[in-house]
N, C-alpha and C positions, 0 to 999 in steps of 0.2 A: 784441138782440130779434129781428132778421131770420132768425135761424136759427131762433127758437123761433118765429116766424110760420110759416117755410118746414114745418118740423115739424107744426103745426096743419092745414096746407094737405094734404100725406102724408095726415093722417090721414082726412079729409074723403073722398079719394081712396079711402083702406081700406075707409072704412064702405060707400061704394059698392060692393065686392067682396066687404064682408060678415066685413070684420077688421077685428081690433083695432089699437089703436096699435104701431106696430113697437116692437120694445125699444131702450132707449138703449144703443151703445157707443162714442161719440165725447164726447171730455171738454170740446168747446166747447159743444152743445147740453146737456150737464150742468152745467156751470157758468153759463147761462144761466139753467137753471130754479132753480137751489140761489140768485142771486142775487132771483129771484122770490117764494123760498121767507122769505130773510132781511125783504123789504118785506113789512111786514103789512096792506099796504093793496095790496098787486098785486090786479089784479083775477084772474089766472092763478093766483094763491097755492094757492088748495084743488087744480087740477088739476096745479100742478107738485108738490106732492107725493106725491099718489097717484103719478105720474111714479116721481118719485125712490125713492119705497120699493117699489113692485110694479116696475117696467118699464125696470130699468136690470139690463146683464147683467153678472154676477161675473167674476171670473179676474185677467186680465193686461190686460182695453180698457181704453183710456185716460179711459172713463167710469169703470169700477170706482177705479179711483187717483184721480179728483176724488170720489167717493163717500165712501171708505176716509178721504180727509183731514179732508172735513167731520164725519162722525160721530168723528172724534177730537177735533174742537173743540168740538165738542159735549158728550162725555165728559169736555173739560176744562172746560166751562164757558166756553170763550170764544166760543161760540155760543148763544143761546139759542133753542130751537123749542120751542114747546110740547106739541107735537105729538110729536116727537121725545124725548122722557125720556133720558138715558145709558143706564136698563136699556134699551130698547129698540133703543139705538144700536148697545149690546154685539149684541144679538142679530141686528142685519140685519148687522152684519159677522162672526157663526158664518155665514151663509150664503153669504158673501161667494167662499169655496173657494181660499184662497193667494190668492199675488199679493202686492195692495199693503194686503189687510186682515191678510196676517201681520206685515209691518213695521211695520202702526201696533197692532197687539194687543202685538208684541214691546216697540214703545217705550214702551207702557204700562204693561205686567207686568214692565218695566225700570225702571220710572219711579220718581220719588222718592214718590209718591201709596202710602201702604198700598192703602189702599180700593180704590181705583179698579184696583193690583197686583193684588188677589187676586180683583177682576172678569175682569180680562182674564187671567189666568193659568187660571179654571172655561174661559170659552170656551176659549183654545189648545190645554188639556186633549181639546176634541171635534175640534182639527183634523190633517188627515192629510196635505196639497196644501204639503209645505215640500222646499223644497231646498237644497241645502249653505250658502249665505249664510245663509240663519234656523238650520240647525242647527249650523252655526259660532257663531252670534252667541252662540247658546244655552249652549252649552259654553262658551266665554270665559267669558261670564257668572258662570256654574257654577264655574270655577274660578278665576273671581276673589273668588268667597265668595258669590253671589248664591244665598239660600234658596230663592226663587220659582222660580229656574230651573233650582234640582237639583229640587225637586219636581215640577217639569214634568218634566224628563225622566223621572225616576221612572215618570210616569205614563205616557210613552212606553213605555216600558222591558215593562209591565206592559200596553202596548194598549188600555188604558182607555177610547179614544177608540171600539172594535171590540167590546171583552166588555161596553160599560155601553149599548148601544143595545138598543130592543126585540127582545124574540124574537120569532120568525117565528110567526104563526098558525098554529094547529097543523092549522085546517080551511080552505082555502079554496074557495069556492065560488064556482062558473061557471058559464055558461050558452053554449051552444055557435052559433057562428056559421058556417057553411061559406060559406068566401068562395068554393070555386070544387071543380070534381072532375077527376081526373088532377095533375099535377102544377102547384103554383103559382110564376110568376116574381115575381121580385123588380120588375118590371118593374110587374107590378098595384099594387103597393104602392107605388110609387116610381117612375111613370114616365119613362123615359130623357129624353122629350120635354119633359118639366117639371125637368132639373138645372139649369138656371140660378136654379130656386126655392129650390135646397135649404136652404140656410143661413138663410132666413126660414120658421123652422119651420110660423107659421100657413098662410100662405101656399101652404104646398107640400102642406101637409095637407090641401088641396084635392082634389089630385090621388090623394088617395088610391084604389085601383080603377079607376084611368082614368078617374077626373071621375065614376065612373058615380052619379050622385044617387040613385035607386035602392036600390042596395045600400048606402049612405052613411045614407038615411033608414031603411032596413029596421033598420042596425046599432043607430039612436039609437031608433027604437021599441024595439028590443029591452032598449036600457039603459036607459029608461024603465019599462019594464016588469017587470024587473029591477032596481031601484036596489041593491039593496044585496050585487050581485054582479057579479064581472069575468065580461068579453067574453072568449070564447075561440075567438081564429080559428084554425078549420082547414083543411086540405087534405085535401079526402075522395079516398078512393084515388090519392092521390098522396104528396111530400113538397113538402113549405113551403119556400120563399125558394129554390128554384134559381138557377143565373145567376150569381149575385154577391152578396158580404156587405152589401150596400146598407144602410149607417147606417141612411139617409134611409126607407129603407121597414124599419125596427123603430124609427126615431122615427115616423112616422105611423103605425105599429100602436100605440103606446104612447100619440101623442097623442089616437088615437078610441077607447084600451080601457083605458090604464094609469094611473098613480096622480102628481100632480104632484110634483117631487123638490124642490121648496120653496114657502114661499106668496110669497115675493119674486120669483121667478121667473118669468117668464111661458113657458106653451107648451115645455117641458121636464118630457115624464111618464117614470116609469120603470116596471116589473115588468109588463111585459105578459104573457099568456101565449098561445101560439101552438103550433101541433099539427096532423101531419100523420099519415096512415094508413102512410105510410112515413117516416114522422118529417121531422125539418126539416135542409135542407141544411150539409152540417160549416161552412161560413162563415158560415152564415146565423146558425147556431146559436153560434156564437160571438160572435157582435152582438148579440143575447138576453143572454146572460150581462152584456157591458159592462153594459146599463142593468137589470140584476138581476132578470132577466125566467125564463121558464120554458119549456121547449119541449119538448114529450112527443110521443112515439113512441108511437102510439094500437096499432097492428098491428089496427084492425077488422076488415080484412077478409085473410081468409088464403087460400093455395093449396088445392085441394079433393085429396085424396091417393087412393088405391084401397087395397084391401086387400093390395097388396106395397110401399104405400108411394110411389108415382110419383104423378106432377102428375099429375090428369085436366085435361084440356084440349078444347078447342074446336074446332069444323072448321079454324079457320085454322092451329092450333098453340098457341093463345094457353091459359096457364091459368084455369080456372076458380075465380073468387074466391068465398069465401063468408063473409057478414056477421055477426062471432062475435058485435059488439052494435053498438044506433044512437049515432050522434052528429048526427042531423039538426039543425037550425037552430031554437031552443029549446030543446034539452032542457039540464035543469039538473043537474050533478057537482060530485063535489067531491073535491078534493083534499087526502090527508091527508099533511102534509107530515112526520108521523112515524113512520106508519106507509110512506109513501112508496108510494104507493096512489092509486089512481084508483077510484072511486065513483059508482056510481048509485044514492041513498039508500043504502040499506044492503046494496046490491049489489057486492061486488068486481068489476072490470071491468079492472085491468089494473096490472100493478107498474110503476111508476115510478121505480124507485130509480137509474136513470142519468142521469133529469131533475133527480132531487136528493139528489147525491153531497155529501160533505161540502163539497166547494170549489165546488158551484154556491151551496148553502144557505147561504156565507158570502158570496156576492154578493148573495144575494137581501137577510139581515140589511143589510148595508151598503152599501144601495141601486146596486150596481154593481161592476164588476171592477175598477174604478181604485183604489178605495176602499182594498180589499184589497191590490191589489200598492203601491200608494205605505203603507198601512199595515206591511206586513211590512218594508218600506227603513225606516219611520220605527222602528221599536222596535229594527230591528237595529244603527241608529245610537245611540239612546237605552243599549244594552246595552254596546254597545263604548265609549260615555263614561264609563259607571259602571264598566267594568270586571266586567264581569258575563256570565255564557251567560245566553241568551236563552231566555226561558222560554216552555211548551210553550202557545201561546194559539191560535194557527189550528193547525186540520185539516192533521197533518203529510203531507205533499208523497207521494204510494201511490207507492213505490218495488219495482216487481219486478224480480230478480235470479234467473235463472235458471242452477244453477252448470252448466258444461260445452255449454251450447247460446252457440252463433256470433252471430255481429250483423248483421242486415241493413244495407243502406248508409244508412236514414234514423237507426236506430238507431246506428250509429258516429259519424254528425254531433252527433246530441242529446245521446253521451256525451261527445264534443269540447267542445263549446259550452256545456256545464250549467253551472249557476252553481248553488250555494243547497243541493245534495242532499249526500247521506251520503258525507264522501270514502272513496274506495277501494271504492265499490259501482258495478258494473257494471250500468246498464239496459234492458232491454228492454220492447217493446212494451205498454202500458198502465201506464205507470209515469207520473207528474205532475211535470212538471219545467220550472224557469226556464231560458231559452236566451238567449246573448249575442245578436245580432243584427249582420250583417256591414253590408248594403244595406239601406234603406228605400224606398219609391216612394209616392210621393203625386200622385194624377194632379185635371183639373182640373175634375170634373165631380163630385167630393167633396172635391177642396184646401180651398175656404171654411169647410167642416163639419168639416175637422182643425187648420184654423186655429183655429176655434171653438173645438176640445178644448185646442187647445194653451193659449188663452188660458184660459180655463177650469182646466186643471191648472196654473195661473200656470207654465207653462213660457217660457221668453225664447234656449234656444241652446239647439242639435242637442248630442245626447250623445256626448262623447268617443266611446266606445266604436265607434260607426257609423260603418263606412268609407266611407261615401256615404249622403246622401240626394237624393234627385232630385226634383223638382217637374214635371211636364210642362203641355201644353198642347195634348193629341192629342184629346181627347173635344170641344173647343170649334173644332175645326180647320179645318173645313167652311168656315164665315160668321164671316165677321168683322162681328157686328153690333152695337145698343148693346148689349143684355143682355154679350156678353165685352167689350166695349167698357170696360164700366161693373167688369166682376166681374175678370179674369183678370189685369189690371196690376196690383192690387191684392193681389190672392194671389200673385204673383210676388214682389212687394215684402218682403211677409209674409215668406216663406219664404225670401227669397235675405238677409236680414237675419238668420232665423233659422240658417243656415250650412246651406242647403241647395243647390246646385248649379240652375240654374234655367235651361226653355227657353228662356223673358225676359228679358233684362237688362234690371232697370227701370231701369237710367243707359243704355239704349241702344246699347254698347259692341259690341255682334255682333248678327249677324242672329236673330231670330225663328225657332226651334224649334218645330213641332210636330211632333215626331216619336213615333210609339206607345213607350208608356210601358214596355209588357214588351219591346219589342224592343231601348229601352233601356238597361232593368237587366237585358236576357240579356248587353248589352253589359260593363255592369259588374259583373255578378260574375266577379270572374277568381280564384276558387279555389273546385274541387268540396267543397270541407267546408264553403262562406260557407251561412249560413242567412239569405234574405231575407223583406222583407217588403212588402208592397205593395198601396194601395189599388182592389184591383180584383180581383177572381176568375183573372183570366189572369194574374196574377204567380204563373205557372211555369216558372222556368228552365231550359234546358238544362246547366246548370253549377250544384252545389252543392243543397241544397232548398228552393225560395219556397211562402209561404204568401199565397195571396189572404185580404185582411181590410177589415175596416171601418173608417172613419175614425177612429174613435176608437181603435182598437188602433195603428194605423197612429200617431196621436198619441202612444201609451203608446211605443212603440218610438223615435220622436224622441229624447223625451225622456229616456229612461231606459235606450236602448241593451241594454232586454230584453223578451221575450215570453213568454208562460208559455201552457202548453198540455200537453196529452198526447201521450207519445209512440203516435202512430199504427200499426198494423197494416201490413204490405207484401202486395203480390201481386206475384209474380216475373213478368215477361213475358218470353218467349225466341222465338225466330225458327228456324224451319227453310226449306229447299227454297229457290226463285232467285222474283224478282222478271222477269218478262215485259218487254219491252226498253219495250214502249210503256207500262207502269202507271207513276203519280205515285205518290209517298210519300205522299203524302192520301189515297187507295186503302188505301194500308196501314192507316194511322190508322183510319180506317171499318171494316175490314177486322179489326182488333182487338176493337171493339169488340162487329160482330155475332156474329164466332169465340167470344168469351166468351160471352155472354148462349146462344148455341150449346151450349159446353159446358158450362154451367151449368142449366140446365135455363129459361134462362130468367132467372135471378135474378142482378143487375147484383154479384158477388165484387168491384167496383172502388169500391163508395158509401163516403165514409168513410175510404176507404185511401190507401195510398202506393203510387203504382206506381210499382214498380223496373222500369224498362225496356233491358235488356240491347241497347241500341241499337249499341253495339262500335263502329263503322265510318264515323259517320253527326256529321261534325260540329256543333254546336252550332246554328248559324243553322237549317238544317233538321231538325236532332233538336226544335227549338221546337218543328215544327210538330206534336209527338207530346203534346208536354208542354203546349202550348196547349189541345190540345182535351181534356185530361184533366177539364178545368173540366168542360167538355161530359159526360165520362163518371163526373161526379159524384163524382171523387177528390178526398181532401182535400187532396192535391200527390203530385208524380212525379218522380222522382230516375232520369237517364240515368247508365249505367253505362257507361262509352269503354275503349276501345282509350289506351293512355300517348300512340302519336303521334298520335292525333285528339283529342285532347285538347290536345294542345299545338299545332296549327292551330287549335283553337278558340280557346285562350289569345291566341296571335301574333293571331289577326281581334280580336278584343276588344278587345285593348292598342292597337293599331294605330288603331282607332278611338276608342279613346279618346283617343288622343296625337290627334284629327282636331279632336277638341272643344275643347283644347287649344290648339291652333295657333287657332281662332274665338277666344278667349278666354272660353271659358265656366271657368275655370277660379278660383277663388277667392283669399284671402289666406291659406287653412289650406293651398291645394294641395292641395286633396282627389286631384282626377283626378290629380293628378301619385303622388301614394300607391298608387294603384290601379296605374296603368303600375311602378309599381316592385315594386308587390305581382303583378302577373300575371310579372314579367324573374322574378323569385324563385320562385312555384313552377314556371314552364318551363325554368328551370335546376335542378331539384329532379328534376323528370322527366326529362331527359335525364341527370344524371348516378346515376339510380336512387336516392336517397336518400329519394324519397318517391313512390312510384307512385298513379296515379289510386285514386281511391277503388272498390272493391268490396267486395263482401259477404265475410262468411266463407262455406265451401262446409259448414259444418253450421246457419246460418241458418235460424231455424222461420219461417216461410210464411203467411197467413192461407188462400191460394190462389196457385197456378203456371197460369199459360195460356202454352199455346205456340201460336205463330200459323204455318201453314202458307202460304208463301206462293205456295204452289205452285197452291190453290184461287182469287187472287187475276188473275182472267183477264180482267175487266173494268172500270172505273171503277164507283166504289162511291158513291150518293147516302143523306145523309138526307135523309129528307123528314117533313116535320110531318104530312101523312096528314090533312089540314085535316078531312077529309069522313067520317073512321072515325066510324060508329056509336054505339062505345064513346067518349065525350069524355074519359077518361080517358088513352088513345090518343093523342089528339093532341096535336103539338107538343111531341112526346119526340124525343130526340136517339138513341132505339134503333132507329128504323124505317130500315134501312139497305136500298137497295135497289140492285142491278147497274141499267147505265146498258141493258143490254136489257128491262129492266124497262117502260121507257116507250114499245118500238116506234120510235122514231126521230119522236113525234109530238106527244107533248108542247110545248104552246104555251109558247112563254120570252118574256116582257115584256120582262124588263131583266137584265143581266147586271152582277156587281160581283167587282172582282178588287182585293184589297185589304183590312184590318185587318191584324191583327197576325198571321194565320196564313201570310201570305206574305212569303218573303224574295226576295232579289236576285235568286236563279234562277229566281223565277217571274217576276217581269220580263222576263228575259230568254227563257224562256221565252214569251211572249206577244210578242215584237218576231220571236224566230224564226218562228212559229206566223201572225204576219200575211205576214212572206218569204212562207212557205211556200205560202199559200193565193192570194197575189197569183203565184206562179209556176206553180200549177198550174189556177186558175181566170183568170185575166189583169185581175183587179182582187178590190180587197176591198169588197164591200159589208156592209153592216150591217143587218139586218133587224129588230134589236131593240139600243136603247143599250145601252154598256158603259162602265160607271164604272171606271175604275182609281184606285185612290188607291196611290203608294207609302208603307210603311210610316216611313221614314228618309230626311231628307236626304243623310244619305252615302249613301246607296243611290243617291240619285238623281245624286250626284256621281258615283259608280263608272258609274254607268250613259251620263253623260251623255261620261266619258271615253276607255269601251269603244266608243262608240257607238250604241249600243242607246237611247239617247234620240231621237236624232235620228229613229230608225226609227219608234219611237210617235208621236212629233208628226209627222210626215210622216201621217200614217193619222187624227189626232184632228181632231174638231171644234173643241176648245175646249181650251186649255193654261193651268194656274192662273199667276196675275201675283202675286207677292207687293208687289207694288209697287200694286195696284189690288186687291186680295182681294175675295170676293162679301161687299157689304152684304145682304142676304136669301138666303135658302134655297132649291135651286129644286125647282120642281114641276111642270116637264113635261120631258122628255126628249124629243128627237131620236135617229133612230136612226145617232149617231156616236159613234166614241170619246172620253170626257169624263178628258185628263190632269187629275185633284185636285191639292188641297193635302196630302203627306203627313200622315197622320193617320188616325183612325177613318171618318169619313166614316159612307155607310151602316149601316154594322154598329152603330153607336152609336146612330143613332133619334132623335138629341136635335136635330137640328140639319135634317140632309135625310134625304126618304123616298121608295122608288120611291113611283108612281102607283096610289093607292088600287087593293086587287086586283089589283095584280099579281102575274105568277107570275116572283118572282125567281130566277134561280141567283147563287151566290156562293160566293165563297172562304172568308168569314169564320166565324162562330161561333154566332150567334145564329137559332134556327128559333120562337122564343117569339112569340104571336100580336100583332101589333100593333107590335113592334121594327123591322126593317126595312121592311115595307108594312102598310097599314089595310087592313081588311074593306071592302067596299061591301056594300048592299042586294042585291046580285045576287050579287058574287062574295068568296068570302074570300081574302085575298091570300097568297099561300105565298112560302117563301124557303125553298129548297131548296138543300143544300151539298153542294159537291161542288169539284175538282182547276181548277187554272187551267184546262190545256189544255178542260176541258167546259163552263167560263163561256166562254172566248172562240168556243168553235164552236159553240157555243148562243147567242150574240149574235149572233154572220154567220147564223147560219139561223135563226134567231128562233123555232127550237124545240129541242128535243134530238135529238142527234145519235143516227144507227147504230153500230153498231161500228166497219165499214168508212168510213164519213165520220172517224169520231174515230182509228182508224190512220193514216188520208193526211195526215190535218193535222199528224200530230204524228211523220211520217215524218223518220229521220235525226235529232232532237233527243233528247239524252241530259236525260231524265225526271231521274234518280236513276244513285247511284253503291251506293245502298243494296245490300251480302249481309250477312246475318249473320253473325258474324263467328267465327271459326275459333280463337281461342285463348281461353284459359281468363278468364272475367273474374270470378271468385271467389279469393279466398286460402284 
């Protein structure tokens, strides 16, 4: 009874914050209320069962399996609820979603009971959440003569569960909501500083907008006013959800506009729809799809052209857009989902037909992507028991074959790794295809909400197939306060049970990891053909292709050791002319970017795409830093092309490091890491004895676009800057406003300086311990005129460092050095102007945890220029975070502004920047 009091007490707490009861998934507070539920005289009786039948969550918690037992005692009568009917029992265990309602539906539809057999054999019929134990059990069955469970399969066989659900509306209608103009992050939706809510959906659904009440009430007037039409948010002259596939902000889009996905279920909506004037970001739009959502590509407003066809444009350079129709906040459309059409009454307004391709329209039907891929696994099992091909029920897999044209290098991985397509067909670009999965990453600021899935897809163990999965604990890395206190032992637990590899040991066995998550699985992939995967936008490798995804894909991958997606478009990048002794490779990276938008008239050729970056020369650790901010230049992932012996330097740092995790004991009972180091000795013996050279292109490979980057034009340090104060709000807090470090006069005011996420490796470390020598020798001490946060990316970074020496030199110069023995209980919020050594991790650039000081004007190394992520606005000043090269964080903290040119030569006199040339031999076949 003390748990179910403690529970009452929670809830009392909610109602104060203006929620409902949290959902049940622990089987002791469940089996409290079911014992409530049996006394007809409880005074608790009426509220535990509203409990038990709305507010308890499906899958694999150990709520759901006290749930699953009872409603079979029930079915069998050795329960009686009145309340409760067996029809009724059957039916909260169809929403149940696998787990432990298919072993008790199997033991039913096994059972010696007709009746009650051909109850539970209709529901089994609708489910799709089964894995090789129930379709083992099944087949035994089946061939031990069991009727009911060949006609189950049958029914598999045939998808029954997929062709007998309703058809989609042929009209849907919306009413338009513009949450924001210019580009929207993921961040509005799902604030970084609100992930420790994620996993309590109401809860976080708070946050939606930045708390902003306002536009929160604006949205519910609107859907009051509208009842009997969806909310459709958009991004006016911008694209939707940049940044990151953030689950968490397309479940609070879903839960303030979308449709709930059971009436058992509390606070889980699905099909929301969402739309941006440049449509919505390839990750973003991928997390749409999981919860069978919609996401269109409005194009309102377009470039203004002249009569030879060129951009007319503006004094600055900038093009002139022009508004081909509205979508302001009210107006009502509709869309025709078969004529595939967007509609203003009876106005045509814009095709839609990439929003609803055959294989979105079956996620839409089946309320989600999971639905679909665990459907396709179950009927392919179902087919193969019967001894049968597999009949033609989903939207076959758009296979293009292009005879006599080459393959680019994402395209050679995709046809490696395809599972499921037309054997002996070769594919290219825009073709729809299942892929093995090598790596997974699950980091910890959406581990809880894959957990979720996992349980939910009643998954219990990592899929053969997955050469690693990793668990981090770099987004929570900052504070060690209660909220990770309370959440991240627990997810560790989770996931290191689930055969995942984990920064934690929850038996305490080695020290505590938080090391960034992509700098980990650059670690582990040690073969350029591995295709990963990874909870977070920066899961881009320098080795093989990473895809940044949602928690929930990120779960599908787990468990099923596959992804499905489209093979993506490339754009070739190549390199001419010498890099300047004093330029960083961060320079270049920026330097990229504005050179495109340059040759392009303006128009980002990289949205959406693969970039094949012909890096040659430039091993892995710092080719990261190219393939990291691709995020940033809104690629769907980027594939480096190497030189055979820089490639196997990058292999050998890999291995090596991993054999480092090894020797800690983070190593498993499968010997996962130990696989890995055998798997990187094997293909570094493949490349040196020629039998398998690095991966490149063919040299007749089709192209979407080729940009070559001059680096000859590359003569000063390169900043973005978010342009806080442009006119145009569309403008701001784009990651295109690339600006030379002469730009700002030598006068720009710098608050706070941050060197550290995942964009920097070892040799910016080292880099920055030279860089204080340096300044302490020509100036006769170091002062600091504005803090400087360093956070290393990697403990072993920080071991290498502390080996070489280069450690000793930063903490000789710091204010304040992290104690893993005493970590910060709270977050801090004022800065001194010293050097501050972190806890390796995200730190800063994460937002969730610490933030410079309201309006500040940050520099950093990291990634993120999105308003309100790294510092808050004040009343007076809006806070910017401007990115840019180690060496101009740390000489923009001693001067506590930005530097000249000749200030930033002298500091960074004698220190080898980069080894980076283009490289000289041929890296196509």
């Amino acid at each position: 009874m003390s748990i179910y009091n403690d529970y009452l007490k929670e809830i009392e707490v909610r109602k104060g914050q203006g929620l409902h009861p949290k959902p049940i998934d622990g089987s002791e507070l469940l089996n409290s209320i079911i014992s409530q539920i049996k006394d007809v005289n409880n005074e608790h009786r009426k509220e535990s069962l509203n409990f038990f039948i709305y507010n308890v969550l499906p899958g694999t918690t150990s709520a759901a399996g006290v749930k699953a037992k009872f409603l079979k005692e029930i079915i069998l009568g050795e329960s009686v609820v009145e309340e409760i009917t067996p029809t009724f029992a059957f039916e909260q265990l169809s929403h149940m979603k696998g787990g432990p309602s298919i072993e008790v539906l199997l033991d039913l539809a096994l059972g010696n009971d007709k009746a009650i057999a051909n109850e539970a054999a209709k529901v089994l019929k609708t489910q799709v959440f089964l894995y090789e134990a129930d379709t083992e059990r099944l087949e035994e069955a089946m061939k031990a003569g069991s009727a009911i469970a060949k006609d189950i399969i049958e029914s598999y066989a045939k998808a029954e569960f997929f062709t007998k659900l309703p058809e989609i509306e042929e009209e849907i209608e919306v009413v338009t909501y513009v949450a924001g103009v210019g580009d929207i992050s993921t961040d509005l939706l799902s604030p970084g500083a609100d992930a420790h809510s994620r996993s309590d959906r109401e809860l976080h659904g708070q946050s939606m907008f930045e708390h902003n009440k306002d536009m929160q009430n604006e949205l519910l007037a609107l859907q009051k006013q509208h009842p009997n039409k969806r909310v459709m948010l958009i991004a006016e002259k911008g694209t939707m959800g940049v940044g990151s596939s953030r689950m968490s902000g397309v479940n609070n889009v879903a839960l303030w506009t979308g449709i709930p996905s059971s009436p058992y279920v509390p606070f889980i909506n699905i099909a929301p729809v969402i739309a941006g004037t440049n449509g919505i970001a390839p990750i973003f739009l991928t997390t749409v799809g999981v919860t069978g959502g919609i996401g269109i590509d409005l194009k309102n407003w377009v470039k203004q052209k002249d009569e030879n066809g060129n951009t007319i444009v503006d004094e600055d350079g900038d093009p002139i857009l022009k508004e081909v129709y509205s979508v302001k906040t009210g107006t009502v459309l509709k869309i025709n989902t078969k004529e595939k059409k967007l509609y203003n009454g009876t106005q045509e307004l814009k095709d839609i037909s990439t929003a609803l391709t055959p294989q979105k329209m079956e996620f839409i039907k089946a309320g989600g992507s999971y639905a679909v891929v665990f459907g396709k696994k179950l009927q392919t099992f179902a087919c193969k028991a019967l001894g049968m091909d597999v009949p033609q029920v989903y939207a076959p897999s758009k296979e293009i074959s292009i005879e006599g044209q080459g393959l680019t290098a994402v395209e050679k991985i995709f046809n490696r790794n395809a599972v499921g397509n037309t054997p002996g067909v070769t594919l290219h670009a825009g073709s729809n295809t299942r892929v093995e999965v090598n790596i997974v990453g699950s980091q910890d600021t959406t581990g809880l909400m894959t957990s979720q899935e996992l349980e939910m897809m009643a998954a219990t163990v990592i899929s053969p197939i997955v050469d690693a999965g990793y668990q981090s604990g770099c987004h929570t890395a900052s504070v060690w306060d209660d909220k990770s206190k309370a959440n991240i032992p627990r997810l560790m637990k989770f996931m290191n049970d689930f055969g995942l590899i984990t920064g934690r040991d929850p038996k305490g066995k080695y020290h505590p990891m938080t090391d960034v998550i992509h700098k980990v699985l650059n670690d582990l992939a040690v073969d350029d053909w591995d295709v990963i995967i990874g909870g977070d936008s920066h899961t881009r490798m320098a080795k093989g292709v990473a895809f940044g995804a949602d928690s929930g894909t990120v779960a599908l991958a787990l468990a099923t050791g596959e992804a499905t997606m489209p093979i993506p478009q490339s754009v070739k990048v190549t390199f001419k002319g010498n890099m300047v002794p004093y330029m960083d490779f961060r320079d270049v990276v920026h330097a990229t970017q504005q050179q495109m938008l340059e040759q392009f008239d303006g128009e980002n050729v990289f949205q959406g795409r693969i970039i094949e970056v012909h890096i040659g020369t430039l091993t892995s650790d710092q080719a990261f830093t190219f393939t990291d901010w691709t995020a940033e230049m809104k690629a769907k992932a980027s594939i480096c092309i190497s030189e055979d012996e820089t490639l196997i330097e990058s292999l050998e740092i890999s291995r090596d490091r991993i054999q480092i995790m090894i020797d800690k004991g983070m190593d498993n009972e499968k010997q996962v890491l130990q696989g890995l180091v055998d798997k990187a000795n094997n293909r570094i013996a493949e490349l040196q004895s020629g039998s398998r050279s690095a991966l490149r292109p063919d040299a007749d490979a089709k192209y979407h676009a080729e940009v070559v980057i001059d680096l000859d034009k590359i003569v000063e340090p390169m900043i973005a800057d978010p342009d806080v104060n442009n006119e145009d709000v569309s403008k701001r807090y784009t990651h295109d406003n690339i600006q030379p470090l002469s730009f700002y006069g030598g006068t720009k005011k710098v608050d706070l300086g941050f060197v550290g996420s995942c964009m920097i490796h070892k040799g910016d470390m080292k880099i920055l311990a030279q860089m204080l020598k340096n300044i302490e020798a020509q100036q006769g001490e170091v002062v600091f005129n504005a803090p400087l946060v360093v956070a290393p990316p990697t403990y072993n970074i920080v071991d290498e460092l502390k080996a070489e020496g280069d450690w000793d030199v930063l903490a000789k110069y710091s204010g304040f050095v992290f104690d893993d023995d005493a970590p910060k209980a709270a977050a801090r919020t004022k800065y001194e102007n010293v050097l501050y050594l972190e806890r390796p991790g995200c730190n800063l650039c994460m937002g969730n945890q610490e933030k410079a000081e309201p309006g500040d004007t940050v520099m950093a190394t990291s990634t993120r220029l999105f308003q309100g992520r790294v510092v808050r606005d004040t009343n007076e000043k809006k806070g910017e975070s401007l990115l840019s090269s180690t060496p101009v964080v740390v000489l923009s903290s001693i001067l506590g502004r930005t530097p000249t040119i000749e200030e930033y030569q002298a500091a960074v006199e004698g220190i080898e920047l980069t080894k980076f040339k283009p490289s000289q031999k041929q890296l196509v076949m």
